[in-house]
N, C-alpha and C positions, 0 to 999 in steps of 0.2 A: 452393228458389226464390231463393237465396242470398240470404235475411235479414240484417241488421247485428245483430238483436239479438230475443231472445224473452224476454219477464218471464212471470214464472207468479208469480200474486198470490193468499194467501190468509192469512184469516182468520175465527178458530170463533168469534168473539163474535159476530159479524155475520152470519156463513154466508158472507161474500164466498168466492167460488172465481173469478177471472177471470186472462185471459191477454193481453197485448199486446204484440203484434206490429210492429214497427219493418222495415221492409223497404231504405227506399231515404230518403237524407238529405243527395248528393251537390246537390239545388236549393234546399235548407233544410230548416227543421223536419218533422217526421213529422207530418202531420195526416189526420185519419181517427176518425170517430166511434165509440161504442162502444154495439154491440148488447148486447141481453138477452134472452136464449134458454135455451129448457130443452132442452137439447141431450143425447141418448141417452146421449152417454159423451165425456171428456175428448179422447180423440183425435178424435171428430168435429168436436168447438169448436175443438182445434188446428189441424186441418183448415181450419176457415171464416176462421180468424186469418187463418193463411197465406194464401191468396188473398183474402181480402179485402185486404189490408193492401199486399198486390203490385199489387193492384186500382187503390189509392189511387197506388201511383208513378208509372204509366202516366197516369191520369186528370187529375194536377198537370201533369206534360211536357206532356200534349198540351194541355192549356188555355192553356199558357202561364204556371203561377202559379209563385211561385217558395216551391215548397212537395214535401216530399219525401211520402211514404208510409208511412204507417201506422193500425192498426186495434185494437181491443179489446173483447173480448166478457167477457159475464161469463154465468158460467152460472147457468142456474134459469128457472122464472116469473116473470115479471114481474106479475103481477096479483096473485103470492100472497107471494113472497120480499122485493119489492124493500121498503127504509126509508131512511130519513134517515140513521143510522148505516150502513148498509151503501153508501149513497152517498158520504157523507163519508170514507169508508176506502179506497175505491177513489179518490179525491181523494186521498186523502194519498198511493197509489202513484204516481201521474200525478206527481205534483208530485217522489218522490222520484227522477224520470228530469231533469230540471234542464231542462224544455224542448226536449228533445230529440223528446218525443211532447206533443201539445196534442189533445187531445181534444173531442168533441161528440155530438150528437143523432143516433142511430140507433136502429132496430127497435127497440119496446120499450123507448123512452125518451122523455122529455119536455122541455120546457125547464125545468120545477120540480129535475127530475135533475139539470141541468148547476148551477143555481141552490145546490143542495147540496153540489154535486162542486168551486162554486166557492169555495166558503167553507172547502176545504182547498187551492187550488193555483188561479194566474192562469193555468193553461197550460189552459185551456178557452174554447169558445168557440159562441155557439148560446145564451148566458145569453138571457134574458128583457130586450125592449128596457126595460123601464122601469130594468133596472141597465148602460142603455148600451147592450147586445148586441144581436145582430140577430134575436133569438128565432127560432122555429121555419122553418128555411128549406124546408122541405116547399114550399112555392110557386114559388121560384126554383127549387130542384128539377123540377116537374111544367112549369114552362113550357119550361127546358131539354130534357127528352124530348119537348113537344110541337114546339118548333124541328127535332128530330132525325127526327121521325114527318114533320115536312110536309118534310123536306129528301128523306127515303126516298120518301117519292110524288112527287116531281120527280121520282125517280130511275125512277121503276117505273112511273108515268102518266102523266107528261110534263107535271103539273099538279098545285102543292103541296093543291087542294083538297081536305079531307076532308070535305068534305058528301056525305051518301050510304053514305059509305063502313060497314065492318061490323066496328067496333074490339073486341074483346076484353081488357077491363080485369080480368089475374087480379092478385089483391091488389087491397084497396078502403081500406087505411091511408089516412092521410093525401096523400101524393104521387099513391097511388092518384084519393082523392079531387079532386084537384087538379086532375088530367088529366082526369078524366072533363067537369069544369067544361068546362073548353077543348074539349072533342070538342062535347061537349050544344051549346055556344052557336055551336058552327061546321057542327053540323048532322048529324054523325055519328048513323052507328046501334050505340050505346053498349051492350055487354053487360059486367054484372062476374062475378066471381067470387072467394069469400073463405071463409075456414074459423068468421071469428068473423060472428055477427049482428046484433051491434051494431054492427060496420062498415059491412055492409049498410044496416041503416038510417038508418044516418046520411046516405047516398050517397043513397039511394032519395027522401028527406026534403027533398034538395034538388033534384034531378033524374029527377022520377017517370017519367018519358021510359024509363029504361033499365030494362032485362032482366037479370034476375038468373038466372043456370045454375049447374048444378051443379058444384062444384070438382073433382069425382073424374073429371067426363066434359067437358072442354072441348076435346082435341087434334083430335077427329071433328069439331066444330060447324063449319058455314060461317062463316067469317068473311074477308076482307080484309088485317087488319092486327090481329095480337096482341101485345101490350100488357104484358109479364111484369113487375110492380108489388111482387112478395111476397118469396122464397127462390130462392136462384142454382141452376143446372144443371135447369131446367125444359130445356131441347132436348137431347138426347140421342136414341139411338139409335129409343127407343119415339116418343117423342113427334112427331120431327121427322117419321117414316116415315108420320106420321097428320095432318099441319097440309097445308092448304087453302089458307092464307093466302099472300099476295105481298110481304109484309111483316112484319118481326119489329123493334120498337123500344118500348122497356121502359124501366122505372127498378131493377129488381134488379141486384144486383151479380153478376157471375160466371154470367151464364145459361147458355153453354156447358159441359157436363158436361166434356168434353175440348175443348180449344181446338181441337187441330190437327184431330180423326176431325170432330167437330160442323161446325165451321168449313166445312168441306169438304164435309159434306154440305151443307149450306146454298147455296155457291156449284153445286152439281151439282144442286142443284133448281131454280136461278134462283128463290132465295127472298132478297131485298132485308136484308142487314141491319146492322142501324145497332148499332155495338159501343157494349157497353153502359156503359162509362168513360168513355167521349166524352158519349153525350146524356144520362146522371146528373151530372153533375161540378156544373148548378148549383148543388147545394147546397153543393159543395167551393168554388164560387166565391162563392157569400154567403158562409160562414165568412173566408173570406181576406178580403172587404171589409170585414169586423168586423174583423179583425187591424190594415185601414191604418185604420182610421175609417168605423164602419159607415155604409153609404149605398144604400138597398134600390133605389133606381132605378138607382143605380151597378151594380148586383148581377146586376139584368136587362137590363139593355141590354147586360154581358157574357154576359149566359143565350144573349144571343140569338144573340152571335155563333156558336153551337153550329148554326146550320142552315148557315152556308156550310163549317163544317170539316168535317163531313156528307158533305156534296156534294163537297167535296174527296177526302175517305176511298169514298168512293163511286164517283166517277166514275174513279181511281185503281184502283180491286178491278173492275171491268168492263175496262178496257183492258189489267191487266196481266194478267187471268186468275186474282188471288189473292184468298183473304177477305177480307172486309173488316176483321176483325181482327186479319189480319198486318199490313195495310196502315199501321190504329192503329196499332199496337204498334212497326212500323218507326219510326213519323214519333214517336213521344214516346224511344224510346230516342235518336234521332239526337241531339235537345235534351240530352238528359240527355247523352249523352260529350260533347257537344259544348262545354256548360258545366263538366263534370269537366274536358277540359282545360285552360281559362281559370282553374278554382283550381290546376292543379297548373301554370300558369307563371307562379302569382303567388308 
């Protein structure tokens, strides 16, 4: 996927095993948060690095930050493995890449994480606002996918309204949680779905309104618009051949199994949809507004510019006959040579 760089981090006092992934660093720094997963086997997590981390390059260009691509997983549970030492050691490998990767809050992570991670390396960001930071951006996050959700139904009804509508929230984390807020008070018909149950009821606790179904059977359910909140490559071959829905716009990274086969079926179903490094990036755009001087209303008022870039990716992949995530992917690549040669004629 032509990476600049892959660190493989470990250490037996702490059980740390993690890997980071550096992709693309021709718009600046690598930035890209660092999940915690109990991943089957080494190659799978290499696996998630890598696109993920490719994920973060495309998602910088197209927002416009001047910020390169990169990612970090570490492997294990998080509910059983994670500690203070084993955060603060993963902190000291961040730090020994000299800035070239800046790290933050994803899956399986917290801002108490960064809070630890920060107290071996400044190249982190997502700290807790009481040390200055913009703590947990899961909010800018979730209102970015919902700009991206009402830009999709301009695109598909002719009307950004989602009252009525039959949203499908799989994943009920945090961002999950977020979204659902924004659907509930705009009037949707909210269902979630999630593997843990305390997520659930967290979600349920404040928005008794919504429908909980089961996670192993949601691709058959009538719905509208699905909502993929959790782990990437949920559209693939099975799933797509079973969605209902007129719309697919999420906060997962990487939901496409294969870009180009998925992609494609997608546009051959006249299935609406909104690539998913475009309507996630708010949380990539909080961290950056921590970078110049954190400023949370600064953060979403750029969340929001995500519904006309939408409709631009959108109305783009209807006229020219191509997915809408070639579409992305064209328009962030163009930025990025475009600024490579501005440094090479300096």
């Amino acid at each position: 996927m032509g990476h600049e760089q892959i660190v493989f981090c470990q250490d037996p006092y702490t059980g740390l095993k993690a890997i980071i992934g550096i992709h693309n660093t021709v718009l600046g720094p690598a930035l890209g948060g660092t999940r915690m997963w109990a991943y089957a086997s080494e190659a799978e997590a290499l696996t998630d690095v890598l696109r993920l981390s490719r994920g973060m390059t495309y998602k910088a260009a197209i927002s416009g930050l001047n910020l390169g691509g990169g990612k970090a997983v570490i492997i294990g549970d998080a509910r059983t493995l994670k500690s203070e030492a084993l955060m603060r050691r993963f902190g000291a490998f961040v730090d020994s890449l000299g800035g070239k990767y800046i790290t933050a809050e994803d899956v399986g992570m917290t801002t108490k994480d960064m809070e630890y991670i920060n107290m071996e390396t400044d190249h982190v960001v997502g700290i807790p606002e009481t040390l200055g930071g913009g703590g947990d951006p899961s909010p800018v996050t979730a209102y970015g996918v919902y700009m991206g959700m009402k830009a999709s139904a301009k695109m598909a009804y002719g009307s950004e309204d989602l009252g009525g509508k039959y949203v499908l929230v799989q994943g009920a984390g945090n961002v999950g949680g977020y979204l659902v807020n924004h659907l509930v008070e705009e009037g949707a018909k909210v269902m979630i779905a999630d593997i843990f149950q305390d997520r659930i009821d967290r979600v349920i606790s404040q928005n008794p309104s919504v429908e909980v179904v089961d996670p192993n059977n949601i691709f058959s359910l009538k719905m509208d618009i699905y909502a993929p909140c959790a782990l990437g490559a949920t559209l693939n071959d099975d799933s797509i051949s079973k969605l209902s829905c007129q719309i697919i716009a999420g906060a997962a990274n990487n939901q496409l199994a294969q870009e180009e086969v998925h992609g494609k079926m997608l546009l051959d179903r006249g299935i609406v949809y909104a690539p998913d490094f475009l309507i996630n990036a708010g949380g990539l755009i909080n961290c950056y507004s921590e970078l110049e001087g954190y400023n949370r209303d600064r953060a979403m008022q750029q969340a929001e510019n995500i519904y006309d870039t939408t409709l631009t990716v959108l109305n783009e992949s209807s006229k020219s006959n191509k997915p809408s995530y070639q579409i992305a992917n064209e328009m962030a690549e163009a930025r990025i040579e475009k600024m490579a040669q501005i440094h090479r004629s300096l």
